[in-house]
C-alpha positions in Angstrom: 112.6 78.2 142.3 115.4 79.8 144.4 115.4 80.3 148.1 116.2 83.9 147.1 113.0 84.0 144.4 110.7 82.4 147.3 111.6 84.6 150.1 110.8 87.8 147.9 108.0 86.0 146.5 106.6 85.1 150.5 107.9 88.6 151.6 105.8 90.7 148.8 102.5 88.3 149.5 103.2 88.9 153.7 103.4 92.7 152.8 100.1 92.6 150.5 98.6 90.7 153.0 99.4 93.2 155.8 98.5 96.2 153.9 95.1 94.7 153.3 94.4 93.7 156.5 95.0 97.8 157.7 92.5 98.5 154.9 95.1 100.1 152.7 94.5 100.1 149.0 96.4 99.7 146.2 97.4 103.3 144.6 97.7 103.1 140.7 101.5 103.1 139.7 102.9 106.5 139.4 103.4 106.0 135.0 99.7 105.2 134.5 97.4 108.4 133.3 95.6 110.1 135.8 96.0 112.9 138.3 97.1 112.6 142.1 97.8 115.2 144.8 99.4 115.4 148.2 100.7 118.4 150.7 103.3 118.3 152.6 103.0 120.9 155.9 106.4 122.4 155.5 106.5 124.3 159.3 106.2 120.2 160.9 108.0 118.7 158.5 104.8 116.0 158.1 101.6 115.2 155.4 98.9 117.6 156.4 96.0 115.6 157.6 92.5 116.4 157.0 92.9 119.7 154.5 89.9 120.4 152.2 91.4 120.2 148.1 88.7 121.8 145.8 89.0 120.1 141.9 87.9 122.5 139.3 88.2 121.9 135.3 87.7 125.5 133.2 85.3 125.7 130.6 83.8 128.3 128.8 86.2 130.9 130.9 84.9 130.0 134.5 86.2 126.6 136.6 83.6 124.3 137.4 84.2 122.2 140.7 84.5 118.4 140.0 85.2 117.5 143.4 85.6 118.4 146.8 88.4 116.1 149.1 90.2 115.7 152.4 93.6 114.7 152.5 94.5 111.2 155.1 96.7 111.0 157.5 99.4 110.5 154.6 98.7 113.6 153.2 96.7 112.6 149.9 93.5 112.2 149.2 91.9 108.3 148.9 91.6 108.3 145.2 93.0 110.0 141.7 91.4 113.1 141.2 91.3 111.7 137.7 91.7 108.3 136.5 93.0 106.6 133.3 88.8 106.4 132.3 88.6 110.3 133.4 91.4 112.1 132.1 91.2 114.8 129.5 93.1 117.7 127.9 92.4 120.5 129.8 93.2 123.2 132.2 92.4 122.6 136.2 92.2 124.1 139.8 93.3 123.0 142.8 92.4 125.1 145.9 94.3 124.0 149.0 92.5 125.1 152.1 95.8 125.6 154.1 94.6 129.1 156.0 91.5 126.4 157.7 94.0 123.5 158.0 96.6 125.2 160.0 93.8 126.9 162.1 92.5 123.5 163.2 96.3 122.8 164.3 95.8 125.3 166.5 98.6 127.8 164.8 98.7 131.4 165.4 97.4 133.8 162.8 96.9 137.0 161.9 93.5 138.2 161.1 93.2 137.7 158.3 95.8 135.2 157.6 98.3 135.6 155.1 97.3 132.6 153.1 94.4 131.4 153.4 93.8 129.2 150.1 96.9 128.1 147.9 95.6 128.1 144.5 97.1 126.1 141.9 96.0 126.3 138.0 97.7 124.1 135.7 96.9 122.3 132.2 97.2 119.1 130.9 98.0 118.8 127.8 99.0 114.5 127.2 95.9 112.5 128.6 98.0 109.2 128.7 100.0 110.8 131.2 100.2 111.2 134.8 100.3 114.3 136.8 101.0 114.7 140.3 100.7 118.7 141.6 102.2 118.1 145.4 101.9 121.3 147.9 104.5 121.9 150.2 102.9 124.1 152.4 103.3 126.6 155.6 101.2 129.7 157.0 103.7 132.0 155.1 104.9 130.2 151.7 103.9 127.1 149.4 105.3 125.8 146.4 104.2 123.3 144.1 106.2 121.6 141.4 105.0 118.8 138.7 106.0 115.5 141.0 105.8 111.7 139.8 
């Protein structure tokens, strides 16, 4: 073996090691199926920590909640919403909390504010896939976009 191929090799292992030892888990590799979030607070230019995501599916005509996260200090939430086992054809919700999130930030609003919940529905239609719905978010705009 090289001295190249066993400094990478020792260099990847140190970096595994590392991230284990701050309790950080591996996140599935962006081309296998499942469905991950994140949102970006756009007015600090930073991953919005701690903002409530609400996981709906539709069926029959109404969205039922799946799931109810928190984002980390990264922005995303600890697991897929879905995972290669979970993931179906189907249309979905996503209700960002951002009105609550930059409240807590202590950011003035009006009353009411003028966003309170950023609403994203999307579909689904390839199940080996993977979708990523990012939010890039502040009190007076968001975006979203079909990420990687």
């Amino acid at each position: 073996m090289s001295q190249i191929n066993r400094r990478m090799l020792l260099g990847a292992g140190s970096t595994a090691l590392a991230l284990a030892a701050l309790g950080v888990r591996a996140v599935r590799a962006a081309g296998s199926p499942g469905l991950t979030t994140h949102m970006l607070d756009t007015a600090s230019g930073k991953p919005a920590e701690g903002v409530k995501i609400d996981f709906s599916v539709l069926e029959g005509g109404a969205y039922r909640l799946l799931k109810t996260v928190y984002t980390n200090a990264d922005g995303r939430n600890a697991e897929p919403l879905l995972t290669p086992e979970t993931m179906k054809v189907g249309q979905y919700e996503l209700v960002f909390y951002i009105g609550q999130y930059f409240s807590k930030l202590g950011t003035v609003l009006p009353d009411p504010p003028f966003l309170d919940k950023a609403v994203i529905q999307f579909g689904m239609a390839d199940a080996t896939s993977h979708y990523h719905v990012p939010l890039l978010a502040s009190p007076w705009s968001y975006t979203t976009y079909r990420g990687s």
